[in-house]
N, C-alpha and C positions, 0 to 999 in steps of 0.2 A: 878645429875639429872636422871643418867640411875636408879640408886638404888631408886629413888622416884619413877620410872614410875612402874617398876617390881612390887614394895611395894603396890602400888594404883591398880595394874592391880590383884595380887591374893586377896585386898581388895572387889575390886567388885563380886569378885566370889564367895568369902565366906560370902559376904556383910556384914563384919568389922566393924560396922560404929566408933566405937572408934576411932578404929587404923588412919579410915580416917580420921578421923577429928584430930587427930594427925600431919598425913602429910600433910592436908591442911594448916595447921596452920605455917608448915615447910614452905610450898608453899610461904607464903607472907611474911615470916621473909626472905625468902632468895631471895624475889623480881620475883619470880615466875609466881605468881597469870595472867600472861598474856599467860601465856605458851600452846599454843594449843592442843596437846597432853593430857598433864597434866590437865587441864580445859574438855576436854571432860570424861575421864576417872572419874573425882569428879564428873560429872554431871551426869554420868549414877550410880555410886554408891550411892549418897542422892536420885535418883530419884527409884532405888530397894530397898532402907531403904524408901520408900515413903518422903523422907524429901524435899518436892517439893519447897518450900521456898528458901531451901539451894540450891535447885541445879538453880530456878531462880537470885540469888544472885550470884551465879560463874558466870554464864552468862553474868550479867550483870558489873559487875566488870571490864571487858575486855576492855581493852583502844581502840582497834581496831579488832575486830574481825571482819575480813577480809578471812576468810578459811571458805570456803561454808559448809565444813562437817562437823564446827561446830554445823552453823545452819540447817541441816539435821539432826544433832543429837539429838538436842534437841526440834525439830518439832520431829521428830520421837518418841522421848520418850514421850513428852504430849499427842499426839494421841496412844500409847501402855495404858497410863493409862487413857483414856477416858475423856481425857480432852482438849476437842474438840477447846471450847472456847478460851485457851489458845494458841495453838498451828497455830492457824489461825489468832490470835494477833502478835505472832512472823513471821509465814510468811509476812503479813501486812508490818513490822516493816523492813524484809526482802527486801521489795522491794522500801524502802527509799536509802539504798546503792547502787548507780550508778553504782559501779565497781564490784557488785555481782549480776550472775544472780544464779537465781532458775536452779538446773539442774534436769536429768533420776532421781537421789536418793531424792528430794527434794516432789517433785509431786504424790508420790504415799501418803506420808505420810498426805501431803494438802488435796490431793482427800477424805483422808477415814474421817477427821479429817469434811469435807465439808456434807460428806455423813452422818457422826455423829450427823450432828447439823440439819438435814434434808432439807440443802439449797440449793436447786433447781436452785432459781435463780445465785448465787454464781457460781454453777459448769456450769451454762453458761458460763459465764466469765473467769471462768479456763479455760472451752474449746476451747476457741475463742483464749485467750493467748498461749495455748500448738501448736493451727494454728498455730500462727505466730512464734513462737520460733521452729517449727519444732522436737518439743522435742513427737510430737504425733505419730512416726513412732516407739518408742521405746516399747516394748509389755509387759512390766510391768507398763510404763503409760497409755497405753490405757484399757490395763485389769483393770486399777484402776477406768478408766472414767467411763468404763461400768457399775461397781460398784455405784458409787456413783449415776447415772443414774437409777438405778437397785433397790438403800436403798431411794433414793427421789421419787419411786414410777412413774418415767420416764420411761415408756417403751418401748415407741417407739425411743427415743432419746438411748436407751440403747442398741435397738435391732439394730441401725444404723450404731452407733460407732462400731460395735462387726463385721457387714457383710462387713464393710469399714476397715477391719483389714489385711494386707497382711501376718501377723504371726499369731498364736496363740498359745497362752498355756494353761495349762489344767483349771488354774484358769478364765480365762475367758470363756472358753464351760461350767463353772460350775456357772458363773456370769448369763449368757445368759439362761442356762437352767433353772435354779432356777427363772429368771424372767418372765419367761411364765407358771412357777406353779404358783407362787405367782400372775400373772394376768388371772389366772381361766383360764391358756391356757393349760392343763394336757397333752392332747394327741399331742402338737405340742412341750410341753418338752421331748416328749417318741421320737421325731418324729430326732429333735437335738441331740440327745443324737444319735440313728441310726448315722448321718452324724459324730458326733466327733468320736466315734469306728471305722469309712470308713478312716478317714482321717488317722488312726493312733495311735492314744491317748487312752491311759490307763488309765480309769475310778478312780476315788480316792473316802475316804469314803463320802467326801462331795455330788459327781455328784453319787453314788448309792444310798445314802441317797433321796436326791431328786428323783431319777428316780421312786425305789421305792414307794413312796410315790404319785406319780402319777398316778401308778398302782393301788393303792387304793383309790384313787379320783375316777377312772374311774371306779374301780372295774372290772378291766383286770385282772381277773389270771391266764391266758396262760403267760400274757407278764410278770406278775410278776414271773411267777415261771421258766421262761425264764433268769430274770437276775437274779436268785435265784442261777439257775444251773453254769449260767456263772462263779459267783462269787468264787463256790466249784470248778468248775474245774480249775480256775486262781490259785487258792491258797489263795485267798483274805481272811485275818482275819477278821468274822464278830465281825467289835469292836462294842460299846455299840447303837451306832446312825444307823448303819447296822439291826442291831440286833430288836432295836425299830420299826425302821420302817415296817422290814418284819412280827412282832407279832402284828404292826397294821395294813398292808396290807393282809396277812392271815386272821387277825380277820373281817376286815369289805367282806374280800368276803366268810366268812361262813365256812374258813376250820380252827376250833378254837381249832384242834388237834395239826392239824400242829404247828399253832400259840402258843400252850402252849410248845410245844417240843421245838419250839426256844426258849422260854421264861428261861423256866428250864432251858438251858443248858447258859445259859447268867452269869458269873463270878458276873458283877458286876448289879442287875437289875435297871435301872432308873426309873424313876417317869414316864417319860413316855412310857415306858414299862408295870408300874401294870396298868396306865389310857388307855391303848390300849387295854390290852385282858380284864382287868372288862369292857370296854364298848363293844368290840365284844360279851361278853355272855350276855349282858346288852340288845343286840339289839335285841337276839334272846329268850328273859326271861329267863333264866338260873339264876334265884336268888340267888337259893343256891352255885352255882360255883361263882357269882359276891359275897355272903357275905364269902366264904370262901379266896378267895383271899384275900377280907377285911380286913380279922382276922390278914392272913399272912404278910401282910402288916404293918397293925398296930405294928406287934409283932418287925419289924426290922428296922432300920432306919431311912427312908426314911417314913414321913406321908402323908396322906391324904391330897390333894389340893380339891380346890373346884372343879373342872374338873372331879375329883373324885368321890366325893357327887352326882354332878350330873347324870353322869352313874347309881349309885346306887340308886339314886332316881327313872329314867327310870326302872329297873330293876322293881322294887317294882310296879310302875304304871301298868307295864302287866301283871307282877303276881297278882294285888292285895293284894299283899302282906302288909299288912297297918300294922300289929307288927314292923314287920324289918324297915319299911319308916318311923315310929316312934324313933327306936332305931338311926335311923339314923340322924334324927332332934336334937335330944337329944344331937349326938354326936358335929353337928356343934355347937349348945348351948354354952355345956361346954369347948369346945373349943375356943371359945368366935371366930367364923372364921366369916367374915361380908359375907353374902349370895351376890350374885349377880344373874341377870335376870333370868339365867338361874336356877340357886339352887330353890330360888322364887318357879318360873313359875311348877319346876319339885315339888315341895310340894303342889301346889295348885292341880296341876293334880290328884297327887298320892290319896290326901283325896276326890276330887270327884267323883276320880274309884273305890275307898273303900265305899263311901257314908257317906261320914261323913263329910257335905257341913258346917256343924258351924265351923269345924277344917280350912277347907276350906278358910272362909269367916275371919277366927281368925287369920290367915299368913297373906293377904290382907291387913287388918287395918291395919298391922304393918310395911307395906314395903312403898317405898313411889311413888306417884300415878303420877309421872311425863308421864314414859313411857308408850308408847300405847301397849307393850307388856302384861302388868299388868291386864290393862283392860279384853284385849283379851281374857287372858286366863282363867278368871274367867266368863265372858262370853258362852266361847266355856264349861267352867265347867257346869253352870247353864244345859245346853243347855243336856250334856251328860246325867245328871240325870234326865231331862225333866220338869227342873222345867222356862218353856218359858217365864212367867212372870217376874220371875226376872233376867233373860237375859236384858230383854226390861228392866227393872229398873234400871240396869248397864247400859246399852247402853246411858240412860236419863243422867245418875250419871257421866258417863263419861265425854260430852259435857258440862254437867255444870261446869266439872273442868278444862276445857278450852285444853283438850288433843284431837288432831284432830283422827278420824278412819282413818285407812288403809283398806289394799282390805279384811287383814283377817278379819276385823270387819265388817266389812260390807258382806263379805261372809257368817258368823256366825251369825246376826243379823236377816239376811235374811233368814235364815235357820228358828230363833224360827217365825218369822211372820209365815213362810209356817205351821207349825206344828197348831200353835194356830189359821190358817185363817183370821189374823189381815191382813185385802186387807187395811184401809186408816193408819194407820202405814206403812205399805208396801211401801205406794205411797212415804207418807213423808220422807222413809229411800232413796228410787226413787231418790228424787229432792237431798237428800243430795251427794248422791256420783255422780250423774252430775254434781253439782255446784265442785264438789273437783275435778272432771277430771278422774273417774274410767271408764267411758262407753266403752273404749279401751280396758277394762278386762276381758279377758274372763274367769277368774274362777269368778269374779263378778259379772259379764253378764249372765252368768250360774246360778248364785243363786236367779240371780233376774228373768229369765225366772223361774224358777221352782217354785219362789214364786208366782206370777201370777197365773202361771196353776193348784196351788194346791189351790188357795182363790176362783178359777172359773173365773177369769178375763180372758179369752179366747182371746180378742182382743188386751188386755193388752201386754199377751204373745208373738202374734204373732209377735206383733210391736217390742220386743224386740229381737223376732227369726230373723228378716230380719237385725236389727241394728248388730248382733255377726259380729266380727272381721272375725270368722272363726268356721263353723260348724262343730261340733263331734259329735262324737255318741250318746254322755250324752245331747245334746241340741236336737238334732230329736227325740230321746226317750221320754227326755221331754215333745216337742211339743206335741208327738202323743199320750201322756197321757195323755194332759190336752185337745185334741180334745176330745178323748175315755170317758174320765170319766164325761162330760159334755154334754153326748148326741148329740155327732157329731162326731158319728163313721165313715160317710163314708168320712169324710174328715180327720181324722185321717187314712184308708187304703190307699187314696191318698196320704197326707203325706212320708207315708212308702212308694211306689213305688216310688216318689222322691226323699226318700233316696236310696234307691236300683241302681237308676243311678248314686248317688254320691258316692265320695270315700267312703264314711263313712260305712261301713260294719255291719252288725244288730248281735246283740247278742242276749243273755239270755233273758235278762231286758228289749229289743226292743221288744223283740219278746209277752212277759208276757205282755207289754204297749199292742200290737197288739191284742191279747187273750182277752184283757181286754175288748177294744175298740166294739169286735165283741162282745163280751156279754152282754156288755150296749145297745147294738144296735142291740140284737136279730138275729144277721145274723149268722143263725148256722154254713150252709153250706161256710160260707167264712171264719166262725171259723176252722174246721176242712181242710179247705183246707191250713189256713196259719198251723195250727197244724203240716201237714204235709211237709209243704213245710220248715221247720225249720230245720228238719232231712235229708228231701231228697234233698235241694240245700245246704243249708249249714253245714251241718254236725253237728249240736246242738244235744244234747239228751235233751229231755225232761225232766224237775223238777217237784219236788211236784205241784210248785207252777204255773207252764203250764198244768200238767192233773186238777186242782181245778179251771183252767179258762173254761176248756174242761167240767170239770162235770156240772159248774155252767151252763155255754152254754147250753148245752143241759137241762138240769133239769128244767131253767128257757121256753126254748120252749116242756116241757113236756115229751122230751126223755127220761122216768126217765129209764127204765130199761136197754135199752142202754148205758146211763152212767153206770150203776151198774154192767151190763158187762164187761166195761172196765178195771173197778175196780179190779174184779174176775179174769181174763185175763191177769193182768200186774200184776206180783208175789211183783217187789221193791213197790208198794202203797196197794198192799191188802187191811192189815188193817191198814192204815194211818189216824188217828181219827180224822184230821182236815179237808180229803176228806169225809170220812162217815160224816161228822158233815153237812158239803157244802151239800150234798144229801140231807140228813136227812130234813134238813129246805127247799127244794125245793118239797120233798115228804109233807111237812105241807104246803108249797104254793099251789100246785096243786092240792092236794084232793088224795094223791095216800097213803091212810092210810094203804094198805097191807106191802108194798115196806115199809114204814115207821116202822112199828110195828119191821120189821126185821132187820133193821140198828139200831133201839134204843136199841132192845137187844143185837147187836153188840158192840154198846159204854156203852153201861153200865158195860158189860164185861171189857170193858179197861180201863173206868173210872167211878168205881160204885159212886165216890162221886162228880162226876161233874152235877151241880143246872141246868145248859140249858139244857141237855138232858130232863130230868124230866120235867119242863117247857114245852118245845115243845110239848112233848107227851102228856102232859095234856093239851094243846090245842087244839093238834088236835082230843083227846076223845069227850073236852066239843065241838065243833065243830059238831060231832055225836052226839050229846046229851048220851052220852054214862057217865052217872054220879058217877055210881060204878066205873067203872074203872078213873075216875078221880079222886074219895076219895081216890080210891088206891096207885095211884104214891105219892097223897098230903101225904098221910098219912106214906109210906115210906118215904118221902122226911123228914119227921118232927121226924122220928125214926133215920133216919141221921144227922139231926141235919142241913142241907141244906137251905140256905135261897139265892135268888136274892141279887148282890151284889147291892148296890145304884148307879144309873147311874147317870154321870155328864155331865153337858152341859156349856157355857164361850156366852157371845156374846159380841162383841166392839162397846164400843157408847164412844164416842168423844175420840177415841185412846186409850182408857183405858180396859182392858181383866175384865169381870165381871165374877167369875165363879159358879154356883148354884152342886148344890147336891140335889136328892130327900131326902123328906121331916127334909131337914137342917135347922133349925131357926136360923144359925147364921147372916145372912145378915142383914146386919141394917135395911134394908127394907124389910124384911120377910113379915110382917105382909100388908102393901099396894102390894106388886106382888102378894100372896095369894090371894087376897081381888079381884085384876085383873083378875086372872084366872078365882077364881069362877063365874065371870063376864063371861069371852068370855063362856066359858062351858055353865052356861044359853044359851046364844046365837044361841052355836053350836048347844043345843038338840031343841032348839026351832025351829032351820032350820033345822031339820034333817038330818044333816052333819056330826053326832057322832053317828057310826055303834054301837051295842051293845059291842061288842068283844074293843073296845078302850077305854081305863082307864087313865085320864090325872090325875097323880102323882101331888097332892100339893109342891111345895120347902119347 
């Protein structure tokens, strides 16, 4: 028997399986087969030849298997090979033998074996039995409970077990910690990891793994470069899961130097290794460093995942890079790899920032239209290119395939109403996300105040100003631009010293709303006073787009050369051709044809081929009667080859965006709206309501 046991014990090692199955065979010819030793030894050598069959039939074969470390052994071995379901049949089977209990070596292998199958309710019932047997004082079964606590996604049951521990080992501070990253608790896994170093314990690659990586959740890189340092002065090997983590932690807080130098220096690199630093240059466009990694990649091992793709797709979106986002399509193609939401969603992107919305719409068709993210992003595509009507035709497209919106969609939906001024679309987007429960959303509630104040529904607005959960600066701003641009300037200035008592602190964009407000409302001097009060209380500078509310300010109440001083005065706008332009048309408002004649020769300097200069000026000649010099611009103009772009207009009659171009014959109804207008026109000249200088453009 001893020369059988030696023979089977270097079989397992060298895992023999002939030779075993030789001395099994020994086993039962010499009456054996019940022999406990013996029987566990075949059961671990068929179960490392994977011969799982064989090693359930030595098992089972045993007239009385009655030695617990039997069945430890072979609970232990079903849960090493992932084979959960079985493993928990034999415990089951375990607890039919009266005279055997479950012991310390039993229960860790049940625990993980419990945690494998993801039952929850199960490892209640363990835990309640480990109560009573008292077997839960022992710190390899409770680190196991925590565990399965931890893999069922129990976190408070997992966080309980661990603070009710009178011992602990490193594996449990790493059970514990890992289950506050994985419950989106990052900085209270940085926080345990503090206390397990207080008490004693030395970090393993598992618990720096993790900590790590929390650091890049948060994008803490004092604390990351903190256990960075730690790590080089312990001595610690950064092995490959160290290694990953720090060239993804590097990468996403921006230091992708660093993050390549660990990268390089990594023996062996893993897949998530290349999917960390291509998505760190990924975030910051660095195209050519994300397609060159690519290359490197491709060249060695280890292939491209879709995690991958995706990065690379991102990449190409900011660059616009639409060759590369192409090559890259191609690649999943021939690779025959099945795309997911994300692969999708980043191809749909990539062709609507390239502009090339049929390539777009050609992904779309092909993917399939269950999810709401699908929608969305073709949507928020439409939307980017500004093509607002067929946003809205999605949105329609949508609900008829029975896919509910979320807040992004309804964020983005709201978005093209504001642009296109669709106020009874608006409404009806309104009643939908009340009926679904968004009015709690403040990025919703946000889109839906700003739809309001941009369609002119002022009261609309307000009603929705008072319902926000919670006011920021992007909702008062709001407000005070749809007071301002609606000719209710001074309850827009109100507004803003409201906000000025409230937390909410005014910015750029406040301020520009404010500028705005005061020059819809002619109040110069309350212009120029919030002007200055922008710099001298809050420390703003001034933008282009604050001195062009300033010029328009004053130019609209006559100030013109005032403004023109400012201009002259302040070196960064001098020649800033879109404030000369601002002038320029408040000098053809006003009648101040001197000031005018001298800005037009300014912008034509800048831009001899832009058609409004010319225009204006020639308005304001014919204006003088001055008709030489109006053949003159026309007739330059016509040597330029300059013409008025065609101006477009949209109006919503029963939720539908109709949209005209001058003199376009395409509208079905061309021929009756012409027919109409020439109509009002009579009308108008017959009441002397159409000044001579007005010219209504047929569609």
């Amino acid at each position: 028997m001893e020369i059988l046991f030696s023979s089977l014990r270097k079989c397992v090692s060298s895992k023999s399986l002939m030779l075993g199955k030789l001395i099994h065979q020994k086993m039962v010819t010499s009456g054996l087969q019940n022999n406990i030793p013996l029987c566990k030894n075949l059961i671990d050598l068929y179960f490392s030849c994977q011969y799982f069959d064989y090693a359930k039939l030595v098992f089972k074969r045993i007239e009385n298997p009655l030695d617990i470390s039997l069945w430890n052994a072979i609970i232990a071995a079903y849960t090493r090979n992932h084979m959960y379901i079985e493993a928990f049949q034999i415990y089951q089977s375990l607890l039919q033998y009266p005279y055997l209990n479950p012991d310390s070596f039993t229960y860790p292998s049940v625990l993980k074996a419990c945690a494998g199958l993801g039952k929850h309710y199960y490892g209640k019932l363990l835990h309640s039995r480990l109560l009573k047997s008292g077997l839960l004082f022992d710190i390899v079964v409770r680190s196991s409970l925590v565990g399965l606590y931890a893999k069922c996604s129990s976190f408070d049951y997992a966080i309980q077990v661990f603070d009710e521990m009178p011992d602990r080992d490193v594996a449990s501070w790493n059970t514990i910690i890992s289950c506050y990253y994985q419950d989106g608790k990052a900085q209270k896994a940085l926080e345990l990891y503090g206390k397990m170093r207080e008490s004693g314990f030395e970090p393993n690659s598992v618990t720096l793994t993790v900590v790590i990586s929390s650091c890049a959740r948060l994008l803490d890189l004092e604390r990351g470069k903190e256990i960075h340092r730690e790590i080089l002065t312990n001595g610690i090997i950064l092995d490959s899961f160290i290694s990953s983590a720090l060239v993804d932690m590097y990468g996403k807080c921006g230091c992708l130097d660093t993050a390549k130098g660990i990268f390089e220096q990594m023996p062996k690199k893993t897949l998530v290794a290349w999917n960390s630093l291509i998505a760190g240059y990924s975030s910051v466009g660095d195209t050519k460093e994300c397609i060159d990694l690519f290359m490197r990649m491709e060249k060695g091992v280890i292939k491209a995942n879709l995690t991958t793709i995706s990065s690379m797709l991102l990449a190409c979106s900011r660059a616009a890079e639409l060759q590369v986002g192409r090559l890259i399509h191609g690649y999943v193609i021939r690779n025959r790899m099945k795309p997911d939401i994300f692969v999708i969603s980043g191809l749909i992107d990539l062709y609507f920032k390239c502009g090339r919305v049929l390539s777009a719409e050609n992904v779309f068709k092909m993917m399939p239209k269950a999810s709401v993210v699908c929608w969305n992003v073709m949507i928020s595509g439409y939307i980017t290119v500004g093509n607002y009507v067929d946003a809205l035709g999605m949105y329609n497209g949508m609900k008829l395939a029975g896919v509910k919106p979320d807040a992004v969609t309804f964020s983005s939906i709201l978005s093209a109403c504001s642009h296109l001024a669709a106020l009874e679309k608006g409404k009806e987007i309104h009643n939908c996300l009340t009926e679904a429960g968004f009015e709690t959303n403040e990025v919703v509630m946000g889109a839906l105040l700003d739809m309001y104040a941009k369609c002119g529904a002022v009261n609309e607005a307000l009603a929705v100003f008072h319902k926000l959960p919670e006011r920021d600066i992007v909702s008062w701003t709001c407000m005070i631009t749809a007071y301002g641009s609606h000719g209710q300037a001074l309850r827009a200035l109100r507004l803003f010293d409201e906000m000025q008592l409230s937390n909410a602190k005014p910015d750029v964009i406040t301020f520009l709303a404010v500028l705005s407000a005061c020059s819809h409302g002619g109040l110069v001097d309350k212009g120029c006073y919030y002007f200055n009060l922008m710099s001298d209380k809050y420390g703003i500078k001034p933008r282009t787009e604050h001195y062009s509310c300033l010029i328009d300010l004053l130019g609209r109440a006559g100030r013109l050369w005032e403004a023109y001083s400012i201009l002259q005065n302040t070196p960064e706008i001098t020649e800033d051709v879109g404030l000369l332009s601002t002038l320029f048309s408040a000098c053809h408002l006003q009648k101040e044809f001197k000031l005018g004649e001298e800005i037009a020769e300014l912008l034509i300097k800048k831009d001899v081929e832009d058609s409004s200069t010319y225009i204006t000026l020639s308005n304001m000649y014919a204006f003088e009667k001055d008709w030489e010099k109006v053949r003159m611009v026309r007739l330059k103009m016509k040597k330029l080859g300059l013409k008025k772009n065609p101006g477009c207009s949209w109006i919503e009659i029963d939720k539908r965006i109709q949209p005209f171009f001058v003199e376009d014959q395409s509208h079905a109804q061309a021929e009756m709206l012409n027919h109409c207008l020439s109509i009002l026109t009579s009308h108008m000249e017959k009441d002397e309501c159409c000044h001579h200088n007005i010219h209504i453009e047929s569609i």
